[in-house]
VOTORMAR-890200 format. One record per residue: x, y, z of N, C-alpha, C, O in turn. Coordinates in pm, whole numbers, padded with zeros to 5 digits, always signed. Layout:
// VOTORMAR-890200
XYZXYZXYZXYZ ...
//
This chain:
// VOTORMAR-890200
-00037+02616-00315-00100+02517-00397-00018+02388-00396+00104+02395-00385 -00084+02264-00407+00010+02128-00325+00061+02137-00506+00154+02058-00493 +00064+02162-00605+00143+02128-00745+00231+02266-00700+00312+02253-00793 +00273+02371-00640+00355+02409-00637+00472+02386-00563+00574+02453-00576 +00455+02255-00455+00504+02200-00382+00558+02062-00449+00663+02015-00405 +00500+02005-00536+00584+01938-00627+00516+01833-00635+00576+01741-00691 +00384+01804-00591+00328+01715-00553+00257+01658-00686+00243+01762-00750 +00215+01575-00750+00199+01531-00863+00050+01466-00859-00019+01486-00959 -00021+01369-00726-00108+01329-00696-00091+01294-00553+00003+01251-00485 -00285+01347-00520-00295+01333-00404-00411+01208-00342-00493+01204-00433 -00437+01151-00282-00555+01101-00190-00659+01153-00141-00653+01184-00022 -00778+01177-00211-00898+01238-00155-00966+01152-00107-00995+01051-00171 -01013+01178+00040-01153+01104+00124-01270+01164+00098-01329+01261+00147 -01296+01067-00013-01477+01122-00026-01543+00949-00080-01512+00852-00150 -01640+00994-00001-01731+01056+00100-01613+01049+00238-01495+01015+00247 -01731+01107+00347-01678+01084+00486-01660+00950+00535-01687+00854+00463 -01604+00933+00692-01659+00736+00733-01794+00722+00759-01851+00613+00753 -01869+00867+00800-01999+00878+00867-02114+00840+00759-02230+00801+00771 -02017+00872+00631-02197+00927+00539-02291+00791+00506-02237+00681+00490 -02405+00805+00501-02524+00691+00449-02483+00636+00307-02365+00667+00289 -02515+00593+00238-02567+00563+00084-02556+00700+00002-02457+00747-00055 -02672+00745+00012-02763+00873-00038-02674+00979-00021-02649+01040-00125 -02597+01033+00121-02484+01106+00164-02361+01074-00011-02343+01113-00126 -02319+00992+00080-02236+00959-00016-02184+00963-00150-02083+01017-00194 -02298+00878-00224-02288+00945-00368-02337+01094-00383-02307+01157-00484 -02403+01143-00296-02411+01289-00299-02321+01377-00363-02318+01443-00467 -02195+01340-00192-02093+01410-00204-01943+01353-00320-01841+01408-00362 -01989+01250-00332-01902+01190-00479-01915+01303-00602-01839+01363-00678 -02046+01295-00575-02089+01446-00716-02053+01558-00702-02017+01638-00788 -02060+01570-00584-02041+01758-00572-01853+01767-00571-01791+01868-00605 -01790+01644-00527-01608+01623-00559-01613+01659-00699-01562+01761-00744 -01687+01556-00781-01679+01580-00929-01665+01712-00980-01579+01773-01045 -01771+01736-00933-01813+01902-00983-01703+01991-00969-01662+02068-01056 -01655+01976-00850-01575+02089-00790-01409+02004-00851-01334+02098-00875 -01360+01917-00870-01257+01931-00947-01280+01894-01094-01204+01816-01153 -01388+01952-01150-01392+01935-01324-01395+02136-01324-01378+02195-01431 -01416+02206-01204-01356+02322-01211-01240+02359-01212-01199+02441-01294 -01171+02309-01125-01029+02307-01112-00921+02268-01240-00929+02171-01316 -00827+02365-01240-00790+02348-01432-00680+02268-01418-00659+02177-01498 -00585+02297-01295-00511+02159-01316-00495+02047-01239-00400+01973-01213 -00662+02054-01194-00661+01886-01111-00726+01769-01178-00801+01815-01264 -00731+01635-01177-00820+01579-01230-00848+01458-01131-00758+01416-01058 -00970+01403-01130-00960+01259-01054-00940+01192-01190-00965+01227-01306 -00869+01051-01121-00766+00971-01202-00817+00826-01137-00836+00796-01019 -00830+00750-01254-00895+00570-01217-00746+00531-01265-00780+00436-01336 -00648+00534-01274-00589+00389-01290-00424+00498-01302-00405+00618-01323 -00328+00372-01274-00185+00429-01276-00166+00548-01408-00113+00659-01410 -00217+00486-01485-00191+00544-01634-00219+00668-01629-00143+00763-01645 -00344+00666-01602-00371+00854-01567-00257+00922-01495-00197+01029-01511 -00249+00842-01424-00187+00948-01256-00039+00974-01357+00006+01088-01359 +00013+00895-01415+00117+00884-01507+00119+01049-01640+00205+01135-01663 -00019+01023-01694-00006+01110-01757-00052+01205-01743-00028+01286-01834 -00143+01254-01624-00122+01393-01535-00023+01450-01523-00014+01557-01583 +00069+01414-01457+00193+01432-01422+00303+01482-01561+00349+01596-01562 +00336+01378-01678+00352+01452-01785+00310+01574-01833+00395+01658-01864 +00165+01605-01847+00128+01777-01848+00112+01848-01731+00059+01959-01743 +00152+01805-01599+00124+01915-01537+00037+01934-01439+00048+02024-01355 -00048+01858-01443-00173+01807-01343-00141+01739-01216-00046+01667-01182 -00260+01786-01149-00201+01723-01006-00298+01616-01023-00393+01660-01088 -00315+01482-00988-00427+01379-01004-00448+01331-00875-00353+01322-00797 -00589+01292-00833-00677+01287-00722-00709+01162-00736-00806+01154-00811 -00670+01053-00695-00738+00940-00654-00847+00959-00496-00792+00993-00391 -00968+00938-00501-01069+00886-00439-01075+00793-00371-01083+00678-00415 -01073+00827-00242-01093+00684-00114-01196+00726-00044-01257+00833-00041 -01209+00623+00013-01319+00585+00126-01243+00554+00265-01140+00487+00253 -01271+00584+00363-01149+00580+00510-01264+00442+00570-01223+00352+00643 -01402+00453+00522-01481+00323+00603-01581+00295+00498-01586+00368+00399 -01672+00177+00515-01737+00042+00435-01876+00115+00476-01970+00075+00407 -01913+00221+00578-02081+00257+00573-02130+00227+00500-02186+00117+00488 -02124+00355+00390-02144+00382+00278-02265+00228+00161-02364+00233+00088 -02167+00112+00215-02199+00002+00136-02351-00082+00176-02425-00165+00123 -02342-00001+00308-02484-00025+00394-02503-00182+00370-02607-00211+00310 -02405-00306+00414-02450-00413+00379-02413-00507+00265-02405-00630+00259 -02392-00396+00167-02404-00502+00000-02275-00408-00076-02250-00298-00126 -02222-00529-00046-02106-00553-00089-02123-00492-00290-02081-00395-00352 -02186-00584-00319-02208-00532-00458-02216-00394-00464-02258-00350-00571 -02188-00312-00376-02234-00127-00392-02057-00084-00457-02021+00008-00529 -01992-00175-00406-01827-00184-00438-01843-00122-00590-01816-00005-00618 -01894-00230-00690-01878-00204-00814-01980-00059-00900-01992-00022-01017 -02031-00017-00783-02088+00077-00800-02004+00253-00756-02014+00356-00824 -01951+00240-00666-01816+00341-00623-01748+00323-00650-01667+00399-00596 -01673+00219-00753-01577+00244-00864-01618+00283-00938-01564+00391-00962 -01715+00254-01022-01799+00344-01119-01778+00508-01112-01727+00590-01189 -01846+00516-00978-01810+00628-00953-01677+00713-00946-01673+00836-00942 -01565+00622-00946-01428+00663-00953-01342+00681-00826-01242+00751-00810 -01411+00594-00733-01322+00539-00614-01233+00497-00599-01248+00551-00490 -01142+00449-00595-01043+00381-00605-00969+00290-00484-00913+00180-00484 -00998+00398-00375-00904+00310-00245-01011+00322-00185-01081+00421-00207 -01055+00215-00084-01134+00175+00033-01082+00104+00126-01030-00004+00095 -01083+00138+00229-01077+00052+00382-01200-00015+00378-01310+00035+00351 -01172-00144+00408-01342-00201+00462-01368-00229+00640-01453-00298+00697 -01259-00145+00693-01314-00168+00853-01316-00089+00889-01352-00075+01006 
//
């Protein structure tokens, strides 16, 4: 388990570079899902979290994007996959 390794927070790529729109927030949801199972992981929006994960114990998951597909064009989709709890994006 990467918290038995000492690891405190990690970098998740979700979605893929491949996925559409529709793909995408898909699989944003089904991440959700699957670490609101997980008891000591959490995705984490901002230093503070990742900060206080780490105080109890949690491993914290920041959310990236490896490519700009996804945005199919419109830029404005940005403020929409932070919403979602994205955090790091490549845009090339």
């Amino acid at each position: 388990m990467v918290a038995d390794a000492g690891v405190t927070a990690i970098q998740a790529t979700v979605p893929a570079a491949i996925d559409d729109l529709p793909t995408a927030i898909s699989k944003i949801a089904q991440f959700h899902k699957l670490i609101e199972g997980a008891e000591n992981t959490e995705v984490m929006s901002s230093v503070a979290d990742i900060e206080s994960a780490k105080r109890v114990g949690k491993v914290a998951v920041v959310m990236g994007m490896q490519d700009s597909i996804p945005f199919e064009r419109s830029l404005d989709l940005i403020r929409v996959f932070y919403k979602l709890g994205v955090r790091v994006m490549m845009p090339a």
